[in-house]
C-alpha positions as CSV (number, residue, x, y, z in Angstrom):
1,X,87.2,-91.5,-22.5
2,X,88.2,-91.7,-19.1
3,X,84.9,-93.2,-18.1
4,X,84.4,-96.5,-16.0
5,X,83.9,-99.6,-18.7
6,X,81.5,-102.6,-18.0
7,X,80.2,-105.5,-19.1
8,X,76.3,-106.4,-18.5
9,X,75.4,-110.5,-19.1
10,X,71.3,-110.3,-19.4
11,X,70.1,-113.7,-18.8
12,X,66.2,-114.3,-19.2
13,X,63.3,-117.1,-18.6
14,X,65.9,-119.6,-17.1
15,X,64.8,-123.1,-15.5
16,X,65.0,-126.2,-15.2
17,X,62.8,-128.7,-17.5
18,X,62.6,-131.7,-15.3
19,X,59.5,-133.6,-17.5
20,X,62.0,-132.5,-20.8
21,X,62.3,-135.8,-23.1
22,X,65.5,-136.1,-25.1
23,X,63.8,-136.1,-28.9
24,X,60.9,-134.6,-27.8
25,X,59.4,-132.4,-31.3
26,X,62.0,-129.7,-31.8
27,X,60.0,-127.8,-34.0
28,X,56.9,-126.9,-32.2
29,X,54.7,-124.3,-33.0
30,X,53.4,-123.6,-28.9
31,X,55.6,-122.2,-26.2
32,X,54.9,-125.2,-24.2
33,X,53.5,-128.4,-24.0
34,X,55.0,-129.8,-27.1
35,X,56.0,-133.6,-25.1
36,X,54.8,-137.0,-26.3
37,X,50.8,-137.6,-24.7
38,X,50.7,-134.2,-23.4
39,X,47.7,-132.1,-24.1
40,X,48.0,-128.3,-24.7
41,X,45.9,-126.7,-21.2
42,X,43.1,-124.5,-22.1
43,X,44.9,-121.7,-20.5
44,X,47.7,-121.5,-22.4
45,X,46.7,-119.2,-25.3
46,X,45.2,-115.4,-24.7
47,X,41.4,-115.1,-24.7
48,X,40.1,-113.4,-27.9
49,X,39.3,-110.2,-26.5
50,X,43.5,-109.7,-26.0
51,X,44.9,-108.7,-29.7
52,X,48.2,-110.0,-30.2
53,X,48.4,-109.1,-33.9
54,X,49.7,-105.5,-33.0
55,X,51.3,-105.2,-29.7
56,X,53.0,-101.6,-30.5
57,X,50.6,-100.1,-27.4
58,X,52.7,-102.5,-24.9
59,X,56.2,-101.3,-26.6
60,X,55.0,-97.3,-25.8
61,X,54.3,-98.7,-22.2
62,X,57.2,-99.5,-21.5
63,X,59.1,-96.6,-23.4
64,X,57.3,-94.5,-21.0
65,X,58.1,-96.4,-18.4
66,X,61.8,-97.1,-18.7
67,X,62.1,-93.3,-19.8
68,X,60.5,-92.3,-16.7
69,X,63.8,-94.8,-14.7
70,X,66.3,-92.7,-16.2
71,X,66.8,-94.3,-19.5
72,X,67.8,-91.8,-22.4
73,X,64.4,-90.2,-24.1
74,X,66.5,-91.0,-27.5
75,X,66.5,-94.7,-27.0
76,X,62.7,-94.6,-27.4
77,X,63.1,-95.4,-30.9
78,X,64.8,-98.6,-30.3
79,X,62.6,-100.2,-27.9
């Protein structure tokens, strides 16, 4: 009560698709690259040696992290 009230708008990974084709595949299983005659780059997926089946060790990271910036030590759980 009595305390300043405001309102955050987080807005992430915005741009502009220029090469985008209207009815393009919607449902496509990559983060990129999903466009009539376009090849997926060899780049685009991690090596082997980088797990992505359990990513909890980058989630404690950042905990850490933010925690460390001034954000509440009981919002760990959350993150």
């Amino acid at each position: 009560p009595g305390s300043p009230i405001f309102t955050v708008l987080h807005l992430s990974d915005i741009h502009v698709d220029f090469p985008y084709t209207p009815e393009s595949q919607g449902d496509c299983p990559q983060p990129l690259f999903c466009r009539c005659d376009q090849q997926i780059p060899c780049n685009i997926l991690p090596t082997p040696n980088i797990r992505s089946d359990n990513i909890s060790w980058l989630y404690q990271i950042l905990a850490d992290n933010w925690i460390k910036l001034g954000l509440p030590a009981n919002t760990r759980q959350s993150i």
